[in-house]
Each structure stands twice: as structure tokens, then as C-alpha cells.
MMTF fields as JSON, N, C-alpha, C and O atoms, coordinates in Angstrom:
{
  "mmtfVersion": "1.0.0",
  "mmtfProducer": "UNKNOWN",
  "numBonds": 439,
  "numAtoms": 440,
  "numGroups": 110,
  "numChains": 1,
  "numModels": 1,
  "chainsPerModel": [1],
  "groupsPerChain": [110],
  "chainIdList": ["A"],
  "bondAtomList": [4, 2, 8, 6, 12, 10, 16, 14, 20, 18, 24, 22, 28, 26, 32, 30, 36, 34, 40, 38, 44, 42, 48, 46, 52, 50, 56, 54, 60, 58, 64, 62, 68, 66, 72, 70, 76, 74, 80, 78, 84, 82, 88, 86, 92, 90, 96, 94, 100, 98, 104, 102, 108, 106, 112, 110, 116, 114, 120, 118, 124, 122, 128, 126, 132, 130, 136, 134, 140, 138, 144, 142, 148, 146, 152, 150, 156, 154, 160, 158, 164, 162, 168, 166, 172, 170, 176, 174, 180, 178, 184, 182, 188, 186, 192, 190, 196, 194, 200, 198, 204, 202, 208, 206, 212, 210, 216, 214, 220, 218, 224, 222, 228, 226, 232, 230, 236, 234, 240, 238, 244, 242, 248, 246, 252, 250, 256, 254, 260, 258, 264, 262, 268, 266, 272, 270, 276, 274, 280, 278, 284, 282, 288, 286, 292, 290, 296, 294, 300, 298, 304, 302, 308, 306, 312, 310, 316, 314, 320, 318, 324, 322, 328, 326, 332, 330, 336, 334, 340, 338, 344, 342, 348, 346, 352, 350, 356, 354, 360, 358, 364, 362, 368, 366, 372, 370, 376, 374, 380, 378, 384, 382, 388, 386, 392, 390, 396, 394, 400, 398, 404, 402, 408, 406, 412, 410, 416, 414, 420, 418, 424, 422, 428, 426, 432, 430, 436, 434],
  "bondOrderList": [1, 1, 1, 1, 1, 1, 1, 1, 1, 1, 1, 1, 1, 1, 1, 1, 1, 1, 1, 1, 1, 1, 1, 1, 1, 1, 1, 1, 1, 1, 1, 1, 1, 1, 1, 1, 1, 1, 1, 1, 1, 1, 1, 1, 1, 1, 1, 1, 1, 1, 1, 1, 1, 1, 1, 1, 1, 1, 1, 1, 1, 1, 1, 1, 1, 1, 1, 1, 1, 1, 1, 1, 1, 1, 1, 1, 1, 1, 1, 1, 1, 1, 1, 1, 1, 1, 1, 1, 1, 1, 1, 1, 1, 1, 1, 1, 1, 1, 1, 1, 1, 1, 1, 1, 1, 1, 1, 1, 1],
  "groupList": [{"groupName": "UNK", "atomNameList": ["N", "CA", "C", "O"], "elementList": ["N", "C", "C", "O"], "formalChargeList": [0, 0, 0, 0], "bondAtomList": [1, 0, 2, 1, 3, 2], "bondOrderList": [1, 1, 2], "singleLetterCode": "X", "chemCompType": "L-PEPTIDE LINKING"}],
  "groupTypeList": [0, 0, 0, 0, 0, 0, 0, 0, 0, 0, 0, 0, 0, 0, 0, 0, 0, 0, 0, 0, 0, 0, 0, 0, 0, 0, 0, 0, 0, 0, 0, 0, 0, 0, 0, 0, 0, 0, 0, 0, 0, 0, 0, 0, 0, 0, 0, 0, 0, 0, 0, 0, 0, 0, 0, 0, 0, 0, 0, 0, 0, 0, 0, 0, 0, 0, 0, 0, 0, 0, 0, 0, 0, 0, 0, 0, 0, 0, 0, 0, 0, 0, 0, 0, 0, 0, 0, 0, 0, 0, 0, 0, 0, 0, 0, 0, 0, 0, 0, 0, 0, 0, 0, 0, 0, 0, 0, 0, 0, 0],
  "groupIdList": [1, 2, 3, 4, 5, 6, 7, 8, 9, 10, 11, 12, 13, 14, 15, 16, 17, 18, 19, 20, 21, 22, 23, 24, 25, 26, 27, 28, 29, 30, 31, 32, 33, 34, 35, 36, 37, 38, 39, 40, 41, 42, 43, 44, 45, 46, 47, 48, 49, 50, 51, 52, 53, 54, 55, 56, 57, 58, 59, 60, 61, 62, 63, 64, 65, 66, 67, 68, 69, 70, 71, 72, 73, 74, 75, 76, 77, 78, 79, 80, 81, 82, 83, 84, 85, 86, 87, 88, 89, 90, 91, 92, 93, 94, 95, 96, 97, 98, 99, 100, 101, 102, 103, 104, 105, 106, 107, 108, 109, 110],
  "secStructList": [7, 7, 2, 2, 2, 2, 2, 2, 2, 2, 2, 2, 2, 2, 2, 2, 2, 2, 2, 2, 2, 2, 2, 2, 2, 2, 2, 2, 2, 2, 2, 2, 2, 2, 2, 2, 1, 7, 1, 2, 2, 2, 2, 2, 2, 2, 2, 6, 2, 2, 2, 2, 2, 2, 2, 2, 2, 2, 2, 2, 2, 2, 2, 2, 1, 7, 7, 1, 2, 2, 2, 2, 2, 6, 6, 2, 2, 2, 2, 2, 2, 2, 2, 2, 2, 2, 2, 2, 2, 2, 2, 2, 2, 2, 2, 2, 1, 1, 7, 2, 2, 2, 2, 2, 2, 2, 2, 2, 7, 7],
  "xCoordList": [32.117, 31.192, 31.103, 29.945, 31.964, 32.436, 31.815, 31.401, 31.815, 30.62, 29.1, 28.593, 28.221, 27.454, 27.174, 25.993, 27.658, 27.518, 27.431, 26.615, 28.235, 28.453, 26.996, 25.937, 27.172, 25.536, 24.322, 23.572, 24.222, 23.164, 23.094, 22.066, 24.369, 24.459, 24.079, 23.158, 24.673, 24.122, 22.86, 22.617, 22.082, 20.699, 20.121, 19.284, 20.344, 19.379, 19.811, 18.998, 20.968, 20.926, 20.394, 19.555, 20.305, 19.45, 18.153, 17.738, 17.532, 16.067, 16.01, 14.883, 16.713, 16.325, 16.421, 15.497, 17.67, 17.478, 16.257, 16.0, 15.531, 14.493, 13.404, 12.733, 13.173, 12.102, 12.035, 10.987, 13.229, 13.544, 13.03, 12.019, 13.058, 13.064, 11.48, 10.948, 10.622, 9.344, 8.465, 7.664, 8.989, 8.394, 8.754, 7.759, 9.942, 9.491, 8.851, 8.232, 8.847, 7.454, 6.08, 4.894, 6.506, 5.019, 4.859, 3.849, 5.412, 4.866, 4.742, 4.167, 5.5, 5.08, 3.764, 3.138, 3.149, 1.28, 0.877, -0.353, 1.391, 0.406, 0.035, -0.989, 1.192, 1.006, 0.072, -0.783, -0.087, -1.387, -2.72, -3.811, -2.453, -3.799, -4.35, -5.543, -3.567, -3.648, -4.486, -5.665, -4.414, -5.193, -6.164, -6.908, -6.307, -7.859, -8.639, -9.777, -8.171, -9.097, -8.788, -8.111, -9.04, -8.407, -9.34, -10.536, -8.701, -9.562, -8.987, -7.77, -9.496, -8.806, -7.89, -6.924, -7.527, -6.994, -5.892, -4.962, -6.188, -4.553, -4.044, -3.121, -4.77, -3.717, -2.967, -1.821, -3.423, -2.632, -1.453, -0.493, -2.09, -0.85, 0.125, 1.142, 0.0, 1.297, 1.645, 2.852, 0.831, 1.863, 2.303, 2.997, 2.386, 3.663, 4.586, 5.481, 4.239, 4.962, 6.032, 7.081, 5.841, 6.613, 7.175, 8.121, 6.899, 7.708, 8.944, 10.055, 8.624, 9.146, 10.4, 11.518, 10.087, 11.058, 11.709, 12.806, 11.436, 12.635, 13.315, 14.495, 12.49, 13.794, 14.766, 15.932, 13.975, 15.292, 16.647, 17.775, 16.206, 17.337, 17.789, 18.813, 16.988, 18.075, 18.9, 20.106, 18.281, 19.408, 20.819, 21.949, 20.011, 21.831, 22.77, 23.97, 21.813, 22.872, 23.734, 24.929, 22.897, 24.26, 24.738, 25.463, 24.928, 25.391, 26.503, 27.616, 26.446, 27.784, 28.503, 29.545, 27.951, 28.714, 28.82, 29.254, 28.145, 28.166, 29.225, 28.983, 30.556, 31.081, 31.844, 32.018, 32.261, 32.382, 31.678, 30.574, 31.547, 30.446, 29.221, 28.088, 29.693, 28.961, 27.785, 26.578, 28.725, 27.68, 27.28, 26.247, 27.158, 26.328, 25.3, 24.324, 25.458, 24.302, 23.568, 22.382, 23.874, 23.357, 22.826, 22.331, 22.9, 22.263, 21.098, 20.1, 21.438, 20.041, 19.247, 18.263, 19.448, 18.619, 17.643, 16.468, 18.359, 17.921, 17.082, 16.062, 17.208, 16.762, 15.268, 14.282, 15.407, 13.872, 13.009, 11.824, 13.393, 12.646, 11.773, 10.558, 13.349, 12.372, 11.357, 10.285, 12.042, 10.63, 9.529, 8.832, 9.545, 8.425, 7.477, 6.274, 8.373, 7.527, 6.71, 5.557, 7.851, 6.905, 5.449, 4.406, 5.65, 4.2, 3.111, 1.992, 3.588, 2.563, 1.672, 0.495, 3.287, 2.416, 1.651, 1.229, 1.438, 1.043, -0.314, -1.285, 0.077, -0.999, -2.302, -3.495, -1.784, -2.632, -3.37, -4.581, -2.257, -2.921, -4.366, -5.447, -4.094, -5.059, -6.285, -7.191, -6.218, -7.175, -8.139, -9.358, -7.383, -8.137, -8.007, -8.322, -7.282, -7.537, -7.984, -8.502, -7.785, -8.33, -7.714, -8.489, -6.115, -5.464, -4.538, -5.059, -3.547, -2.191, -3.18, -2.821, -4.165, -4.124, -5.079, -4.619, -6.475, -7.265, -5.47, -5.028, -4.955, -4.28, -3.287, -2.819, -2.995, -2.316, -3.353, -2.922, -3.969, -5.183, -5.555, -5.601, -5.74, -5.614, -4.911, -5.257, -3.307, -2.504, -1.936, -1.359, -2.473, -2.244, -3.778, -3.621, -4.619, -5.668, -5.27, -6.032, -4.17, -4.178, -4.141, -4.141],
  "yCoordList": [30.287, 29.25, 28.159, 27.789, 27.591, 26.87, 27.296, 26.629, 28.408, 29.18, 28.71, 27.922, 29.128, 28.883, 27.227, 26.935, 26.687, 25.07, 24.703, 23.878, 25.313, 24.59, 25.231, 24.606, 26.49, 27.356, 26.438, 26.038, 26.136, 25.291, 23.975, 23.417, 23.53, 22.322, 22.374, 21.732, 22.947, 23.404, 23.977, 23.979, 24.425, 24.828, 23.777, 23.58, 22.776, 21.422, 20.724, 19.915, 20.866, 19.335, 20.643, 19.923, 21.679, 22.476, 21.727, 21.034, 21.782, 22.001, 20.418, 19.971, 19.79, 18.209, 18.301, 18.409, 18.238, 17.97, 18.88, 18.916, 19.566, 20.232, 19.513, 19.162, 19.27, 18.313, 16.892, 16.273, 16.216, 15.01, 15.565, 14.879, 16.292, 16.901, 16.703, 15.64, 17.724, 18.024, 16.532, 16.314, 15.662, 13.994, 13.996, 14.409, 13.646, 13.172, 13.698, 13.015, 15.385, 16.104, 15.599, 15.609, 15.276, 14.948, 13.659, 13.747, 12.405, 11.266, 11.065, 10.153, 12.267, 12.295, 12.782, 12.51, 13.818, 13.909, 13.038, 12.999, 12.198, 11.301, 9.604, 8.955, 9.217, 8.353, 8.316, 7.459, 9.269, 9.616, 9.786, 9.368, 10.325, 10.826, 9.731, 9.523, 8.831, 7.263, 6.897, 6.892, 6.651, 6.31, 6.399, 5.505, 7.913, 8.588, 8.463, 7.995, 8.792, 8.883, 7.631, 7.946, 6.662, 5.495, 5.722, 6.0, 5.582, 5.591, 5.828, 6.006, 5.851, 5.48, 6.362, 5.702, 7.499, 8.929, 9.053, 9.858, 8.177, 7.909, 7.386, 7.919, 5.863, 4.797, 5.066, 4.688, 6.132, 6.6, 7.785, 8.027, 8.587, 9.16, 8.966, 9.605, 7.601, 6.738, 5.949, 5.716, 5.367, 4.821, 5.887, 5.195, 6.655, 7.426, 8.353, 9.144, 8.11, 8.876, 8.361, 8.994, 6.848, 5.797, 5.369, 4.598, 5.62, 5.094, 6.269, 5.951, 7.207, 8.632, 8.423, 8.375, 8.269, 8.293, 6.818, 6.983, 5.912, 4.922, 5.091, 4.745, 5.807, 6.016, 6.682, 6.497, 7.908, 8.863, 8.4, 8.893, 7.428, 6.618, 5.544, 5.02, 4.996, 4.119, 4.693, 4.463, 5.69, 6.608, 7.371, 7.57, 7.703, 7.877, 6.895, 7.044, 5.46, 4.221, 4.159, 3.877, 4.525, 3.816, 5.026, 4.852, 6.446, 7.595, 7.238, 7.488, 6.748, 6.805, 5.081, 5.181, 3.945, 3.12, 1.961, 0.81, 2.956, 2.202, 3.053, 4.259, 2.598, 3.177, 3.025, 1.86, 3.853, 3.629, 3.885, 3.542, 4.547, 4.664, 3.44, 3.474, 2.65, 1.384, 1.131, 1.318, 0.486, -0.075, 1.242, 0.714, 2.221, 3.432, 3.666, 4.371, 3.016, 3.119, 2.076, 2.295, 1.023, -0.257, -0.441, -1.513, 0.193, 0.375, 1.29, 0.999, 2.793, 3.471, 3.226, 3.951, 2.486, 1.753, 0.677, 0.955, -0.601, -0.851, -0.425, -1.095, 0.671, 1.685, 1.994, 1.691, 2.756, 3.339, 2.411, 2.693, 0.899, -0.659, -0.656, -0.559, -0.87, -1.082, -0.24, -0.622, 1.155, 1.824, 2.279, 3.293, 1.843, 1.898, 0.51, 0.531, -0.622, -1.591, -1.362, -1.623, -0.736, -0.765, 0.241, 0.204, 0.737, 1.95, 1.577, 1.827, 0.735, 0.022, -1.116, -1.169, -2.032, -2.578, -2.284, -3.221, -1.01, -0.38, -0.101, -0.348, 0.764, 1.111, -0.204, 0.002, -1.553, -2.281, -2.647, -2.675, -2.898, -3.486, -2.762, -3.308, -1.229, 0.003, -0.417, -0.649, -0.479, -0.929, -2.103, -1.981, -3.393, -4.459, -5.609, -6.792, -4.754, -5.547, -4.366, -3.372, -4.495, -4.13, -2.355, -1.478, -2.009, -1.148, -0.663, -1.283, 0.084, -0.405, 0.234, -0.294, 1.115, 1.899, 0.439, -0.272, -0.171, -1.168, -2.325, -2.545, -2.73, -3.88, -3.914, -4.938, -2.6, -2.179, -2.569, -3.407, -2.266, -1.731, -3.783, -4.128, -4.679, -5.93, -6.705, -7.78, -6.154, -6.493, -6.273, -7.091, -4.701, -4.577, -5.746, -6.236, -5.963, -6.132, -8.327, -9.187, -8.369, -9.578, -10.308, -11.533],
  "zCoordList": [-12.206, -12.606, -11.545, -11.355, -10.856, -9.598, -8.408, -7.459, -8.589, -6.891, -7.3, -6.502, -8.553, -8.801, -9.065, -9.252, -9.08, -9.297, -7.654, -7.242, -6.887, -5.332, -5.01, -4.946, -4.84, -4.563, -4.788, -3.897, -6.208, -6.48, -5.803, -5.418, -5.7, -5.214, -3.404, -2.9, -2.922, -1.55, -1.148, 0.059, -1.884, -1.982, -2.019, -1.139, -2.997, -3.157, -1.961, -1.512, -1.316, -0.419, 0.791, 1.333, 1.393, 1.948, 1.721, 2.649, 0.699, 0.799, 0.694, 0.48, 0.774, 0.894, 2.422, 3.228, 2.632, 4.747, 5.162, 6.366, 4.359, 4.831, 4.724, 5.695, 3.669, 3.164, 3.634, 3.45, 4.326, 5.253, 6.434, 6.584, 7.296, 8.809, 8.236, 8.557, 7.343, 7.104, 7.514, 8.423, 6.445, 6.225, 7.829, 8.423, 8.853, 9.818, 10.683, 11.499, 10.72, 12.056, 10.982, 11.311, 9.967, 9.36, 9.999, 10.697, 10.106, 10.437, 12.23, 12.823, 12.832, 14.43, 14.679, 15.703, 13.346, 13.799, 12.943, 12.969, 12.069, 11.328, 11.979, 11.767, 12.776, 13.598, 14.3, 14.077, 15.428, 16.119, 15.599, 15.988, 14.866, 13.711, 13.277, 13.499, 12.574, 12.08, 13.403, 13.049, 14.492, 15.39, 15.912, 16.319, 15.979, 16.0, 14.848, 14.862, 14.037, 12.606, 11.654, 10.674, 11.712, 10.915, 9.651, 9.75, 8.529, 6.906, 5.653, 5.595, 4.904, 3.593, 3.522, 3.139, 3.646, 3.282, 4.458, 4.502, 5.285, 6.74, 5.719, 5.102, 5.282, 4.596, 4.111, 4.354, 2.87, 1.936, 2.026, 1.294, 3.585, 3.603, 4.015, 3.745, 5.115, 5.735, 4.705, 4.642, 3.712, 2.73, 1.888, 1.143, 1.59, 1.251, 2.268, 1.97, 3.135, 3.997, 4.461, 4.58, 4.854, 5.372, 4.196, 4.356, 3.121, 1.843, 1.399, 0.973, 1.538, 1.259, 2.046, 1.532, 3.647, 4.893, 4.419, 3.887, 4.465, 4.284, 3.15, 3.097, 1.762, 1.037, 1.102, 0.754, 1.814, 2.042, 3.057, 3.025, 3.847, 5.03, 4.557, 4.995, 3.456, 2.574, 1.988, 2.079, 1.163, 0.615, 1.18, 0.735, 2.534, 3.357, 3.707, 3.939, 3.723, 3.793, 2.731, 2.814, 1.352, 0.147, 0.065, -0.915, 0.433, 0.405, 1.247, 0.783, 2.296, 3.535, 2.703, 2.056, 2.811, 2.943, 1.496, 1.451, 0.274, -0.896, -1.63, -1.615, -2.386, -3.238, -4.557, -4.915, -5.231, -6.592, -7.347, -6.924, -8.814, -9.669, -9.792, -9.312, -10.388, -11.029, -9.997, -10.15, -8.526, -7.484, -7.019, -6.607, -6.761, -6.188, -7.417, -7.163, -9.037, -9.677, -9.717, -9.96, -9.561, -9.063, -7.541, -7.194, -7.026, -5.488, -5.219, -4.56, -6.003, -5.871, -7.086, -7.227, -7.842, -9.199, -8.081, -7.841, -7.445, -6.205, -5.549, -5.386, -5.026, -4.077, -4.307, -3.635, -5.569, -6.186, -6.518, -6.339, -7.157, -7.307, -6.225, -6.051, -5.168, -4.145, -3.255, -2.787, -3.128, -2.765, -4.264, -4.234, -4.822, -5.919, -5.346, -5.086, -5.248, -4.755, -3.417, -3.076, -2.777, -1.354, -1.584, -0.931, -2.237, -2.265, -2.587, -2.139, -3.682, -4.961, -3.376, -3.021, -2.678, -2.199, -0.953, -0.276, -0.598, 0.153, 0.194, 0.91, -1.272, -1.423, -1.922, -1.698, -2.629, -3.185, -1.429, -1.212, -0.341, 0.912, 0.904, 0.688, 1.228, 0.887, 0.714, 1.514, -0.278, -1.413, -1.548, -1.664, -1.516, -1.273, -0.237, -0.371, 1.186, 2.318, 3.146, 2.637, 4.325, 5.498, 5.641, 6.024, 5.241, 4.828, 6.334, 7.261, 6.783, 7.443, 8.88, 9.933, 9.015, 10.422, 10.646, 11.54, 9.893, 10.64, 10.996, 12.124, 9.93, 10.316, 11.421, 11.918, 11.778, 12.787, 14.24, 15.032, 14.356, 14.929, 15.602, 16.783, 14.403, 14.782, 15.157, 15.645, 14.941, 15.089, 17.093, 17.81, 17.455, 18.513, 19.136, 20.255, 18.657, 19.329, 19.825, 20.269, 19.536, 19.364, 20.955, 21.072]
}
């Protein structure tokens, strides 16, 4: 029963470092892309993309250097707040300002 629990358990953190590697060759053509093609449908995929990727590297922060039950549930409780916030406010930029590839875009233009 112990093989099958590790199995499973090693399969999922497999297909996570997979799905981490994926998100970042994903945001090395989406960066560029963001540049050429600036529009609603970049916005949205760098705001989740960039939301996706910092959670997952927050998540290896309180993985390596948060410990104990309590505060490791109090940290990725933390964690998901805050990338829930970041998306929301991502995506609201999106939406009813200028949105991240134009503000980027003004930002270099300064």
C-alpha cells in the first residue's frame, strides 16, 4: 500500500515540475509575442501566466524555508489570497485600463 501512495505521490510532483518547466517555455514565446501582437488575448494570457509562475516560485519558497504544520497552512492560505489577488488585479488592469503589453509598451516608451 506504501509503494502505491509514494508512486502516486511521485507521479504528481512529476507532472507538476512538468507543468512548471511548460508555464516557463510558455512565457519565453509569450513575452515576445506580447510584443508583436499586443491585445486583449496577450493580456490575458500573461496575466495568468505570470500569475501561475509566481505562484508556483512562491510556492517553492514556503516549501524550502516555511515550517511546521500551522505556519505552512497559514502561508500557502497566504499564498493562494495572494495570487488570487494578483489575477483578479490583472486581469481588472485588462479590462479597464490600457492592459500590461500597451502599459509595458509606455512604460519602455518613457
Amino acid at each position: 500500500m506504501d509503494n502505491i501512495c509514494e508512486l502516486g505521490s511521485s507521479k504528481a510532483a512529476s507532472l507538476h515540475w512538468t507543468g512548471e518547466r511548460a508555464v516557463s517555455v510558455l512565457l519565453l514565446g509569450l513575452l515576445p509575442a506580447a510584443y508583436l501582437f499586443p491585445g486583449p488575448a496577450m493580456d490575458y494570457s500573461l496575466a495568468a501566466a505570470l500569475t501561475l509562475h509566481g505562484h508556483w516560485g512562491l510556492g517553492q519558497v514556503i516549501t524550502d524555508y516555511v515550517h511546521g504544520d500551522t505556519p505552512i497552512k497559514v502561508a500557502n492560505t497566504g499564498l493562494y489570497v495572494l495570487s488570487a489577488l494578483t489575477f483578479a488585479g490583472l486581469c481588472y488592469f485588462n479590462y479597464h485600463d490600457v492592459g500590461i503589453c500597451r502599459a509595458v509598451a509606455m512604460l519602455w516608451s518613457l
